[in-house]
C-alpha positions in Angstrom: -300.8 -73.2 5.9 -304.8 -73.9 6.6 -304.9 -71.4 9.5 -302.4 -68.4 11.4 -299.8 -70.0 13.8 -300.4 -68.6 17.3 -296.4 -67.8 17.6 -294.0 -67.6 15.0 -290.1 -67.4 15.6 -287.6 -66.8 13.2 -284.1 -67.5 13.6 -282.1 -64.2 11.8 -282.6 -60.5 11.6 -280.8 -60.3 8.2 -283.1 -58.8 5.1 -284.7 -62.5 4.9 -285.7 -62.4 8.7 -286.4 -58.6 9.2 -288.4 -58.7 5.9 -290.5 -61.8 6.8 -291.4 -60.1 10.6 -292.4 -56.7 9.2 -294.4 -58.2 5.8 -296.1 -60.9 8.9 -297.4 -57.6 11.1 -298.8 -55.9 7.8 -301.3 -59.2 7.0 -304.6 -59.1 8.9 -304.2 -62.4 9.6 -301.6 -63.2 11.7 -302.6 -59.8 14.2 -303.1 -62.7 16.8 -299.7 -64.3 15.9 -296.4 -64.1 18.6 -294.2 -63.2 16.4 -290.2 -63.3 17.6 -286.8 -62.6 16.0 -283.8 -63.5 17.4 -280.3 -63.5 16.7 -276.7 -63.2 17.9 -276.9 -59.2 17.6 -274.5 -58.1 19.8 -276.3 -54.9 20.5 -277.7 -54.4 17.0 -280.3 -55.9 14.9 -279.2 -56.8 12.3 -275.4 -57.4 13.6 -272.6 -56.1 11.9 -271.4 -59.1 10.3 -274.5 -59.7 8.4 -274.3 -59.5 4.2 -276.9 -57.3 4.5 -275.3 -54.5 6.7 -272.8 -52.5 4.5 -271.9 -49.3 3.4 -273.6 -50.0 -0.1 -275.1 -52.9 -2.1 -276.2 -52.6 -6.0 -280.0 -52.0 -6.6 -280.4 -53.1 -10.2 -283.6 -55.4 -12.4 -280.2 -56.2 -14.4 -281.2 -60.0 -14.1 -280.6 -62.8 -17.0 -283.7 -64.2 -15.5 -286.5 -62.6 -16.2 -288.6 -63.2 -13.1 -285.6 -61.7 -11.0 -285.4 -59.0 -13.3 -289.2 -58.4 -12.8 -288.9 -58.5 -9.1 -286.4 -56.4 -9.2 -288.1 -53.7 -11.2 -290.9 -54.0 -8.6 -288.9 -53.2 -5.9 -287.0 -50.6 -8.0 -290.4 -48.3 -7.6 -290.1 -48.1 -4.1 -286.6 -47.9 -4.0 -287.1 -44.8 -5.9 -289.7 -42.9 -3.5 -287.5 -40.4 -1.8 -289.5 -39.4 0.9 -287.4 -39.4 4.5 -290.0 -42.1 5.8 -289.8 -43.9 2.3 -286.6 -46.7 1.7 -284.8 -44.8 -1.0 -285.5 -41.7 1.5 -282.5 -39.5 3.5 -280.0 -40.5 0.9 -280.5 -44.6 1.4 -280.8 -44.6 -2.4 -278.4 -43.3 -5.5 -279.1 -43.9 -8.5 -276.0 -43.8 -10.2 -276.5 -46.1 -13.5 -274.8 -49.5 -13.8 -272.5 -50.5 -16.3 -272.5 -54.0 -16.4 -270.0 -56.0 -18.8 -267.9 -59.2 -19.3 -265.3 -60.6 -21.1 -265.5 -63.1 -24.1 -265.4 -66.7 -22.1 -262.2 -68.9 -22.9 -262.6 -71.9 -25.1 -262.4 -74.4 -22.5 -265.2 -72.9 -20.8 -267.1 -75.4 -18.6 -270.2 -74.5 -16.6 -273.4 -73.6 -18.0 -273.6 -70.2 -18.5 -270.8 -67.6 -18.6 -270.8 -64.0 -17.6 -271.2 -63.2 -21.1 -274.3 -64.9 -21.5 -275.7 -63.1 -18.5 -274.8 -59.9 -19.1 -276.3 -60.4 -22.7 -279.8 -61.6 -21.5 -280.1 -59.0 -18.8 -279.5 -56.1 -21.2 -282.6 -57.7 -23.3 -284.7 -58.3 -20.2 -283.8 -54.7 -18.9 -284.9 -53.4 -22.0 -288.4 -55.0 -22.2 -289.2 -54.0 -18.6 -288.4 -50.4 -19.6 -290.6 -50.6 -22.9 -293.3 -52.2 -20.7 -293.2 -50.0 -17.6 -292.8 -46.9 -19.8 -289.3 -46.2 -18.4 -287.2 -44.5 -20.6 -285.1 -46.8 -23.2 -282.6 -44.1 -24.3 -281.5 -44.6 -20.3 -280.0 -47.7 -21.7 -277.1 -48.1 -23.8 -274.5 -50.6 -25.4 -270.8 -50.4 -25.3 -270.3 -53.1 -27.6 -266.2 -53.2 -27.0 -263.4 -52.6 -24.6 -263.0 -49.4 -26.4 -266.0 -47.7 -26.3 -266.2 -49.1 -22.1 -262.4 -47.2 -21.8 -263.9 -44.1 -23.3 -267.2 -43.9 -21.1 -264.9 -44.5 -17.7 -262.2 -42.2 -18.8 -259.5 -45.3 -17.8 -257.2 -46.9 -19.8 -257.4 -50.5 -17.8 -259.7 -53.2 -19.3 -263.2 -53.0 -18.1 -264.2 -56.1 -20.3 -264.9 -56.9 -23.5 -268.6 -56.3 -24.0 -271.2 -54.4 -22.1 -274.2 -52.2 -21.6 -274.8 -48.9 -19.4 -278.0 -48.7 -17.7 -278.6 -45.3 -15.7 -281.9 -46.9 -14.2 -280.0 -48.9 -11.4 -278.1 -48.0 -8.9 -276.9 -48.4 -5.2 -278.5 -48.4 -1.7 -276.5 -47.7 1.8 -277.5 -51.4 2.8 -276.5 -50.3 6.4 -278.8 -47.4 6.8 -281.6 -49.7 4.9 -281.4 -52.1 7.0 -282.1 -49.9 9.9 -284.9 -48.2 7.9 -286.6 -51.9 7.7 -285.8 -52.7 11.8 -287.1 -49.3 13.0 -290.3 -49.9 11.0 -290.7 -53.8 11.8 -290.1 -52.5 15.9 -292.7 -49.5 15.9 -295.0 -51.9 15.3 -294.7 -53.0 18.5 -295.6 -56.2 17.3 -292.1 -57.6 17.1 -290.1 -59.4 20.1 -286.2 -59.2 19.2 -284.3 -61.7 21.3 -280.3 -60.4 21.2 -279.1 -64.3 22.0 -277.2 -67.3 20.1 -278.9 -70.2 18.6 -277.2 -73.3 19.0 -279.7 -75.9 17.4 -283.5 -76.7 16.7 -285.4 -78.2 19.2 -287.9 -81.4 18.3 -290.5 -83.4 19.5 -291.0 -86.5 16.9 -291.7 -84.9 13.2 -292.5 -81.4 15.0 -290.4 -78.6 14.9 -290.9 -76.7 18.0 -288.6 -74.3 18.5 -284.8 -73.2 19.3 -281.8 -73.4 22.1 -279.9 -70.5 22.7 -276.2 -70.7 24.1 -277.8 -70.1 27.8 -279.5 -73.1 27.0 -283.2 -71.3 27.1 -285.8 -72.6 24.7 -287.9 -70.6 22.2 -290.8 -72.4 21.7 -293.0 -72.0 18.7 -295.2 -73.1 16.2 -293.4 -72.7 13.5 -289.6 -71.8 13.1 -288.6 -69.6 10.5 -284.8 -70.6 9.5 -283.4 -67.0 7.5 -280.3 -67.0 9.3 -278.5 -66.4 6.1 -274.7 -68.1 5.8 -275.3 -69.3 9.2 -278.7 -71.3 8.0 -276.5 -74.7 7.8 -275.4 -74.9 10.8 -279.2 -75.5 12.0 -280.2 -77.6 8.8 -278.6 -79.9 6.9 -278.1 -78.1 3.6 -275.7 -79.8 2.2 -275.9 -79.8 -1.5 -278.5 -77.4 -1.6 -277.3 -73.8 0.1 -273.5 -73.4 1.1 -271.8 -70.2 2.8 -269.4 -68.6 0.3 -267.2 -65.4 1.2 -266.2 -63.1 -1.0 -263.4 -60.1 -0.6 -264.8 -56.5 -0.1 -262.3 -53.5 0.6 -262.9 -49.1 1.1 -259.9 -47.2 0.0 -259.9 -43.2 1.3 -260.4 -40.8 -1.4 -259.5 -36.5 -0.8 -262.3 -34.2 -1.7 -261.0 -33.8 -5.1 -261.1 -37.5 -5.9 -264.7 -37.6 -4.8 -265.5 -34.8 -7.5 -264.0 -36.4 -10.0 -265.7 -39.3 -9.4 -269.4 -38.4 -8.6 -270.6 -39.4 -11.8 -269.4 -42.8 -11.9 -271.5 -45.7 -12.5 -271.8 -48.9 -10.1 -269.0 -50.8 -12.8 -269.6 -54.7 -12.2 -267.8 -57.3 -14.8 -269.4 -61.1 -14.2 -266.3 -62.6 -15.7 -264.0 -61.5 -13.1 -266.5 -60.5 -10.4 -264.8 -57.3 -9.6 -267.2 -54.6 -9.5 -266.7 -50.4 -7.8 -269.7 -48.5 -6.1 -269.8 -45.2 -6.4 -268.2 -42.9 -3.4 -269.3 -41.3 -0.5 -267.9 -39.4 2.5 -264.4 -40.3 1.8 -264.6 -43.9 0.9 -264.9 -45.7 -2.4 -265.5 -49.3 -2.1 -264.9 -52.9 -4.6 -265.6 -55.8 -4.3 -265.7 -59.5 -5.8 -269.0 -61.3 -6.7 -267.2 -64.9 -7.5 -267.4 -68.4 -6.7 -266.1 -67.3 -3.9 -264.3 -68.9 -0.4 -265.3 -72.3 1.6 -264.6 -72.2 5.2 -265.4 -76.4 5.4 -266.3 -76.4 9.7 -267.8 -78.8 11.6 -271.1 -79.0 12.1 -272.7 -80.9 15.3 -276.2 -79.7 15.7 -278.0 -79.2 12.5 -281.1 -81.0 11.9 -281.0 -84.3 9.6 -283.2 -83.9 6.5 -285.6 -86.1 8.1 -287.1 -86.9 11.0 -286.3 -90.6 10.3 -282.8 -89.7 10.8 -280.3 -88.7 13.6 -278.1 -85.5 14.1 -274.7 -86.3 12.8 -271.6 -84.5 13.2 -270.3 -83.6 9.3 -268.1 -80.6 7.0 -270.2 -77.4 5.8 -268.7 -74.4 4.9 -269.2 -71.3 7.6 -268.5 -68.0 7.6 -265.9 -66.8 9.1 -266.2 -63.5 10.8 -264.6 -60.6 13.1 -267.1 -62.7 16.0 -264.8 -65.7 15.2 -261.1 -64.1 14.7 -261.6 -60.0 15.6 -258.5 -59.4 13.1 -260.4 -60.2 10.8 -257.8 -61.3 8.0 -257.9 -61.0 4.5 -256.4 -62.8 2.0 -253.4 -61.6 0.1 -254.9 -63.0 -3.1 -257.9 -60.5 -2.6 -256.1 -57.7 -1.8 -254.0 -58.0 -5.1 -257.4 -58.7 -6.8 -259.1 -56.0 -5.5 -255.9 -53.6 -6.7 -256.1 -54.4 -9.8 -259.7 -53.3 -9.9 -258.6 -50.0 -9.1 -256.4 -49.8 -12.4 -259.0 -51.2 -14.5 -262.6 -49.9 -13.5 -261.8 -46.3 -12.2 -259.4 -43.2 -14.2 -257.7 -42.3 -11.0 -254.3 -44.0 -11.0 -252.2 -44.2 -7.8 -255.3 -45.5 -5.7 -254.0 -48.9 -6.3 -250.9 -48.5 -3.5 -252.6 -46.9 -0.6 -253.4 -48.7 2.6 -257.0 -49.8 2.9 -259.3 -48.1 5.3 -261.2 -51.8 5.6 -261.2 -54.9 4.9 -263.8 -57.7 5.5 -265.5 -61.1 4.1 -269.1 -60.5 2.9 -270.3 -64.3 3.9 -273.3 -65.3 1.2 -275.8 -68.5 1.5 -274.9 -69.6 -2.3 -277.2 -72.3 -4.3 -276.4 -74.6 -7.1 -278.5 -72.3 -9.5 -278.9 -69.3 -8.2 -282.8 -70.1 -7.0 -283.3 -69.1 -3.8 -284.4 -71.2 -1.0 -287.8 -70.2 0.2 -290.4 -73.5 1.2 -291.7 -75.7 4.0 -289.2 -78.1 5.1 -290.4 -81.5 3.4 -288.4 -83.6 6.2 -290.3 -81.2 9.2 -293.3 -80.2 10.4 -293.3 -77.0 11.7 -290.1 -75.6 9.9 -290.0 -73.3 7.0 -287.0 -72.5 5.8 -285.9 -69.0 3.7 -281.9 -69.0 2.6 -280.0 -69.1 -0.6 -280.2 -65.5 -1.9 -276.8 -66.1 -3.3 -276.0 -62.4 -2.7 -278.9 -60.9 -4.2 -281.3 -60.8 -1.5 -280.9 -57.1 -0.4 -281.9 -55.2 -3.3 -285.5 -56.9 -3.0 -285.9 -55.1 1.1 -288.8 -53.4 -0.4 -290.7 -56.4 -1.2 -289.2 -59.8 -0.7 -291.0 -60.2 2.7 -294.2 -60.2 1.1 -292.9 -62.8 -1.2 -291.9 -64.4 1.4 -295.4 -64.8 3.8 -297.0 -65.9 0.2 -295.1 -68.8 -0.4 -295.7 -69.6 3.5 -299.4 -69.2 2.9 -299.1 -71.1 -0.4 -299.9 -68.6 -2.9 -296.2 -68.0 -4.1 -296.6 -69.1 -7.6 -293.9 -69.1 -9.9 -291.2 -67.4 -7.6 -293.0 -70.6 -5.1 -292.5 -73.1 -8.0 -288.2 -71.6 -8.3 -287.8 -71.4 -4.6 -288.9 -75.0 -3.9 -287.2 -77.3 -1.8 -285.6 -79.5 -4.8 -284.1 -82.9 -4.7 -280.3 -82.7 -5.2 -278.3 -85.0 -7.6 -275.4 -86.6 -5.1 -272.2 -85.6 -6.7 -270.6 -84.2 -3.3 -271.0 -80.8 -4.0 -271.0 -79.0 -0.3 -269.4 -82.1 1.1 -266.6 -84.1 2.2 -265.6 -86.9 0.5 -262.4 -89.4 1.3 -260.7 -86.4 3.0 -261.6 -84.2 0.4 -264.0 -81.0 0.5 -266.0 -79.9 -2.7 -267.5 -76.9 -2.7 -271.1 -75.7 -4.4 -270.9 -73.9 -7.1 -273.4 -71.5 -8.1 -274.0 -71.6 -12.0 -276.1 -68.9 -13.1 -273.6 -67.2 -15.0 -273.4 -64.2 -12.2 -269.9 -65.3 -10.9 -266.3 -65.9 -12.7 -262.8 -66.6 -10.9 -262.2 -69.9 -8.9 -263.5 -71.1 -5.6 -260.6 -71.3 -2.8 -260.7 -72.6 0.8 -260.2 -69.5 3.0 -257.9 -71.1 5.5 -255.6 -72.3 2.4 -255.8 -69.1 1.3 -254.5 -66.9 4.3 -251.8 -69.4 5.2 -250.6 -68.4 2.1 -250.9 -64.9 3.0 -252.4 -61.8 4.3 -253.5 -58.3 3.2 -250.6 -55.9 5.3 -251.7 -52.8 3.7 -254.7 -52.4 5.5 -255.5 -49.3 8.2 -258.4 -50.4 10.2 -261.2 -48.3 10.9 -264.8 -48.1 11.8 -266.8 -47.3 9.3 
């Protein structure tokens, strides 16, 4: 990017977009740059459905990859200032220690990398930020067996079969953060949030120039900024590069007394199984599953071709779908029984399996083949810049992942540029239909265990009854 864009519009108010429009309006110089946000808000930036708006998300540098595990660390620091202006101010941030484990893989094992074998290298990259930062080490320990995991929890389930406690991570209220970071990008008063729909990219030859909402109102711009998370291919073709996944996450309601006993547990996440437990607050304790996750294949009409050579076809994707879609909001009866039997084996209260749920939803992620995000110019576009993929992980980088961002646009990303390229894709069908047939992308960086399901499949089969809806 040889000089500032006079107007820049990005399509998303998640962490990606909201990140990118504060981190622009800190850098000299774009002071002369339009900058816009929109998105289908419903009253509030970011909207409820969003991945990144939650009652909790896991801040940990607990990476197998060390340049995530760096970042991570980086962000870590601010996460830690406590100040009521800072992030990890007004109780935004708990550090709570994770204990992160996984079970010895079966034989027949297929994909690349197990949980085992990233729960393994995180544990030594954790340790080597700690001995280089000057962060304590003794912070750190191994439970090298089901046993000694049982004993540290107080439960008798199975937690997994190998793991590591690290009391330098912890969790954020992603829901309160992400208010944090829109408060701050909108004092600025340099920020234009548009509360509206986006139904497709408008062109004019190879440019990119902007985006139709629903009304059918163009936002024009010089360049477009697609972080519209899950939602990002239904504007771009993405297919075999970023795919929406959802993945089950449930709140049961805890008494006082539960919430004692339990205040010095641990975020507890196993990558084998996924299942993972976030500490409690007010009344609620909340799991989860990090997995392959569910396909929602949908049809897609609108999105840009990966070329401006070629023409807008109509073709499968997976979608999220949310309470804006179906306001019951199901959930599947294979989660539910999932999520139950997290309760027996990752907490020592027993009897929390059989009550009702306070909530239910479908945390919707924009999954990649290897866990990379997605973070470059389009290649096919001028004028387009595209920042997707997190595969989850995006929110625990709020602190600085905007900055990362508005390097890479102003070429001087380096190595996270060089991961977050745009990369050519083998065509093996992954995140497409073929002869009838949808095949979803999986994401193989060792992070996620289970099986991936197709949602609709999944709920014909059956729904979650023991759920007592409520806002939370």
């Amino acid at each position: 990017m040889a000089r500032a864009a006079s107007s820049i519009l990005i399509v998303g108010s998640g962490v990606f977009g909201l990140g990118t429009a504060y981190a622009l309006t800190q850098r000299s110089l774009f002071d002369n740059t339009s900058i816009t946000v929109v998105d289908c808000a419903g009253g509030q930036f970011p909207p409820e459905d969003s991945a990144s708006v939650d009652s909790s998300r896991i801040i940990r540098a607990d990476y197998s990859d060390r340049e995530y595990a760096a970042l991570a660390a980086e962000a870590q620091k601010q996460w830690r200032q406590q100040a009521d202006h800072e992030v990890g101010g007004q109780g935004r941030y708990s550090e709570s220690g994770l204990l992160l484990c996984a079970d010895t893989p079966p034989k027949d094992y297929s994909y690349k990398k197990c949980g085992m074998d990233y729960t393994k290298e995180s544990w030594k990259n954790v340790v080597e930020i700690a001995k280089e930062t000057g962060l304590p080490q003794d912070k750190i320990k191994l439970l090298e067996s089901t046993e000694a995991m049982q004993n540290f929890l107080k439960t008798d389930g199975h937690p997994g079969d190998w793991g590591y406690i690290n009391n330098l991570s912890g969790w954020a209220d992603a829901g309160r953060g992400m208010k944090w970071l829109y408060e701050k990008a909108k004092a600025t008063g340099r920020v234009n949030f548009v509360d509206a729909k986006v139904t497709e990219l408008v062109t004019e030859g190879e440019q990119v120039t902007g985006a139709k909402l629903a009304d059918s109102t163009v936002l024009k711009a010089d360049v477009v900024f697609v972080a519209a998370g899950a939602w990002s291919g239904s504007l771009v073709d993405l297919r075999g590069r970023s795919e929406a996944t959802g993945h089950p996450v449930a709140y049961v309601g805890i008494t006082p007394e539960e919430e004692k006993a339990l205040e010095k547990l641990p975020v507890v996440l196993n990558l084998s199984t996924g299942l993972f437990v976030i500490p409690p607050r007010d009344g609620l304790l909340k799991f989860a599953r990090h997995d392959f996750g569910y396909v929602n294949p949908t049809p897609i009409t609108r999105a840009l071709p990966v070329s401006h050579k070629d023409k807008r076809e109509t073709f499968l994707a997976s979608q999220p779908y949310t309470s804006r879609i179906d306001a019951s909001d199901p959930f599947p009866a294979e989660a539910d029984q999932d999520l139950r039997r997290a309760l027996t084996d990752l907490i020592p209260i027993r009897g929390l399996e059989n009550r009702p749920w306070k909530k239910t939803r479908i945390c919707w992620y924009a999954d990649t083949r290897d866990g990379e995000w997605l973070v470059d110019w389009h290649p096919g576009w001028k004028g387009l810049f595209i920042a997707t993929g997190d595969s989850g992980h995006g929110f625990k980088f709020l602190p600085n992942l905007g900055d990362k961002i508005v390097d890479v646009l102003l070429g001087d990303g380096g190595k996270l540029a060089e991961k977050w390229r745009w990369k050519e894709m083998p065509n093996d069908g992954a995140g497409r239909e073929t002869d009838g047939v949808y095949k979803g992308l999986i994401t193989e960086d060792g992070s996620r265990g289970g099986q991936m399901l197709v949602l609709k499949d999944e709920l014909a089969k059956g729904r979650a009854q023991n759920v007592v809806k409520a806002k939370l």
